[in-house]
C-alpha positions in Angstrom: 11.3 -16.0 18.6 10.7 -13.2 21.3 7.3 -12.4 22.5 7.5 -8.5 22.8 5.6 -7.0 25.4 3.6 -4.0 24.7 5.6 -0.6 23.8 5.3 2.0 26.3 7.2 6.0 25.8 9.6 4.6 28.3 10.3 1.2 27.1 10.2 2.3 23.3 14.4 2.7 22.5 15.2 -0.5 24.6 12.8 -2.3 22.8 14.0 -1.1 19.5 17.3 -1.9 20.1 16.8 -4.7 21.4 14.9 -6.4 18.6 17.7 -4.8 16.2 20.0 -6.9 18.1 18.5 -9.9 18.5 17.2 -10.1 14.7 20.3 -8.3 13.1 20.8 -10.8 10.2 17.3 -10.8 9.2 17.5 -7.2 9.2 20.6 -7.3 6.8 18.6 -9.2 4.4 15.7 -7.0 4.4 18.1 -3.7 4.0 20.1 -5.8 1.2 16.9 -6.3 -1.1 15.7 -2.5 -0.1 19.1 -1.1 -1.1 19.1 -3.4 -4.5 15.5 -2.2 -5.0 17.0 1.9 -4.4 19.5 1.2 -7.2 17.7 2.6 -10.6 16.4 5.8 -8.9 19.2 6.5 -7.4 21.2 5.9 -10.5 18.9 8.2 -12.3 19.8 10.8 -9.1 23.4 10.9 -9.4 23.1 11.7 -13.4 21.1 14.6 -12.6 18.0 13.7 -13.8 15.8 13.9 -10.6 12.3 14.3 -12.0 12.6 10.6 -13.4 14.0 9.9 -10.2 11.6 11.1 -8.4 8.9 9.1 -10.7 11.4 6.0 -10.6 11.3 6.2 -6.6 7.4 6.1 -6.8 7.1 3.0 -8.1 10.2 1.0 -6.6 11.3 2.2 -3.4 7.7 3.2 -2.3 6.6 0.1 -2.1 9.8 -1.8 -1.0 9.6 0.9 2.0 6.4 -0.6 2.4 7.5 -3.9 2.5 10.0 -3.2 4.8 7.8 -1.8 7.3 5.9 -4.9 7.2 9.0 -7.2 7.9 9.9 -4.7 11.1 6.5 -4.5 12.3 6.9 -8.3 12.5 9.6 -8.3 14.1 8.0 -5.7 17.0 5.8 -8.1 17.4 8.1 -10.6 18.4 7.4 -12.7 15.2 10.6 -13.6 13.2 9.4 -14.0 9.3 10.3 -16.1 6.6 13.1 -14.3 4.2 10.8 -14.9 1.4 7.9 -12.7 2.9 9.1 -9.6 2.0 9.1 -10.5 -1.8 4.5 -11.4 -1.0 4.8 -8.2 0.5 6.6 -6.1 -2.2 3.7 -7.5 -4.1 1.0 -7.3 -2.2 1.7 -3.9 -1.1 2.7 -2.6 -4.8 -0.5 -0.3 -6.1 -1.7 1.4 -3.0 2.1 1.8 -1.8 2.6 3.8 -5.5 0.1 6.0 -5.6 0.8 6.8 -1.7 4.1 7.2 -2.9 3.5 9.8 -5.8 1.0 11.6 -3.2 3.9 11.9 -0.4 6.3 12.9 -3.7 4.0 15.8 -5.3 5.3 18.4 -3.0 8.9 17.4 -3.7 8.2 17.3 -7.4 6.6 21.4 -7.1 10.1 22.2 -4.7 12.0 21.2 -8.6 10.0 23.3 -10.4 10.3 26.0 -8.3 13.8 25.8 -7.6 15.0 26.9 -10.9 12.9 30.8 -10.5 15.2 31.0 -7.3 18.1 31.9 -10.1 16.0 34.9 -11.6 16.8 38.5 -10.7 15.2 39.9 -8.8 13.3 36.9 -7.2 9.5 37.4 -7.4 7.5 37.7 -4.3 5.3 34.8 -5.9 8.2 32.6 -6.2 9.1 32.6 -2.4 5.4 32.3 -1.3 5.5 29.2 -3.7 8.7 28.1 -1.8 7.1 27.8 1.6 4.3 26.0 0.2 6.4 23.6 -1.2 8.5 23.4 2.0 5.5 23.2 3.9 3.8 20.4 2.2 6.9 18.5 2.0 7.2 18.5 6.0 3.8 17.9 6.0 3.4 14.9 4.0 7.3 13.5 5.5 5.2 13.4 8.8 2.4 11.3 7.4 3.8 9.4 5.7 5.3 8.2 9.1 1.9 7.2 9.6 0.2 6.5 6.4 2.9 3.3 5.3 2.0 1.4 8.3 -1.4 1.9 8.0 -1.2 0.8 4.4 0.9 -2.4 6.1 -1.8 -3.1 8.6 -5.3 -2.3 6.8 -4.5 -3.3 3.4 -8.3 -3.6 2.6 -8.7 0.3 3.0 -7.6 2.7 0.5 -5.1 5.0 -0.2 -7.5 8.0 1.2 -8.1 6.1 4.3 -4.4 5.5 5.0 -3.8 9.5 4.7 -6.9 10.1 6.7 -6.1 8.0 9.5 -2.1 9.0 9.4 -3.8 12.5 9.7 -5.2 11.5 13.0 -2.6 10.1 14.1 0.0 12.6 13.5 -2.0 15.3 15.3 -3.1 13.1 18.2 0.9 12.5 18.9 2.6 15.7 17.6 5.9 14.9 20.0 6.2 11.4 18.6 6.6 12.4 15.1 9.2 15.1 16.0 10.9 12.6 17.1 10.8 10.1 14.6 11.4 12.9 11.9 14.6 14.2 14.2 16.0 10.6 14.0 15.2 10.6 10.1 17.1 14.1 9.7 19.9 12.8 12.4 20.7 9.7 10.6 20.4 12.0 7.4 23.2 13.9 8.2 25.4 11.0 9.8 25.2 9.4 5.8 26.0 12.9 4.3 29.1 13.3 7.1 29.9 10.3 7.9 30.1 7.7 5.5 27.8 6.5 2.4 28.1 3.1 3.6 25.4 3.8 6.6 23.0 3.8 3.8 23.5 -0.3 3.6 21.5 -0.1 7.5 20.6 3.2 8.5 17.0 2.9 6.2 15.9 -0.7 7.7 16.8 0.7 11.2 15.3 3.9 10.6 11.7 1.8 9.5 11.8 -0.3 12.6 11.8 2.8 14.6 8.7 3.7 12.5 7.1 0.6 13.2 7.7 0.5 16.9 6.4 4.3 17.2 2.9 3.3 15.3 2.7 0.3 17.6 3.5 2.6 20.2 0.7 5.3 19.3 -1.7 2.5 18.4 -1.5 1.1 22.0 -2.0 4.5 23.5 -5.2 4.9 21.3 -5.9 2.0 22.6 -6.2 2.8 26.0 -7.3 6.0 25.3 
């Protein structure tokens, strides 16, 4: 096990990487059972049907996110767990983590429905205001949500409006953290779309330990605020 010291702006990537490296095959395991736990929505994805998916992502890969953030924020913490705590987690985890999940999701669900009125012609001027309120809230909760599933991880007494209260506070406290947390999200994004499909077996559970280093990192600079 490796005590971490505490995460500073300029110690953040090294320490990252480094407890990628040093717990790499626990961090297979935990991207293994996320991907497994991925499978039926995005099944229900690739046949098109993306409303169910949407629902189906809600109530499985919402809270196995969760759950992996919990195993990574271990592991920042210098604390190796058991395999088998991810599966207490999942659990534990499970009804705040869905209903955080469908509130992150609702302004993806209004994007479907107003995706279809793009095909009209002409386009209503209603249609692209409701657009860029869709758009917007989607950004808006992405960011969040960087901050609302640790929370959830950490304070699991508190409820689902505390979690989006506090990730509120956070995420306008440290504005240039998450832009940089949602660039690595869009960069590794695009390296599964250009690259290969196969990064999606790592990419997520590397991805979430970059999440739970940064709200380490913001806590500690609340801290000594």
């Amino acid at each position: 096990m490796t005590t971490q010291q505490g995460i500073t702006g300029s110690t953040y990537v090294v320490q990252v990487v480094q407890t990628l490296w040093e717990n790499l095959p626990q961090l297979l395991w935990a991207a293994l059972l996320f991907n497994l736990v991925c499978l039926p929505a995005a099944f229900l994805f690739t046949a098109g049907l993306f409303i169910p998916a949407l629902v189906a992502a809600a109530l499985t890969i919402g809270p196995a996110w969760a759950a992996l953030l919990a195993f990574d924020m271990r592991l920042i913490q210098g604390i190796v767990p058991r395999q088998y705590t991810i599966f207490n987690d999942f659990r534990l985890v499970w009804p705040r983590s869905v209903l955080l999940s469908i509130l992150t999701a609702f302004p993806l669900l209004a994007l479907m429905t107003t995706l279809p009125a793009l095909r009209t012609e002409p386009v209503a001027p209603i249609v692209w205001l409701s657009l860029g309120a869709d758009l917007l809230g989607s950004a808006v909760m992405a960011t969040l949500s960087l901050y609302a599933f640790p929370n959830l991880v950490q304070q699991r007494d508190n409820g689902v409006r505390a979690h989006i209260r506090n990730a509120l506070i956070l995420a306008s406290r440290n504005p240039t953290n998450s832009l940089g947390i949602l660039a690595i999200g869009i960069l590794f994004a695009f390296s599964i779309a250009y690259i290969s499909l196969g990064l999606l077996l790592l990419l997520p559970a590397v991805y979430s330990l970059f999440i739970a280093a940064n709200y380490q990192l913001v806590l500690d600079k609340e801290a000594q605020a």
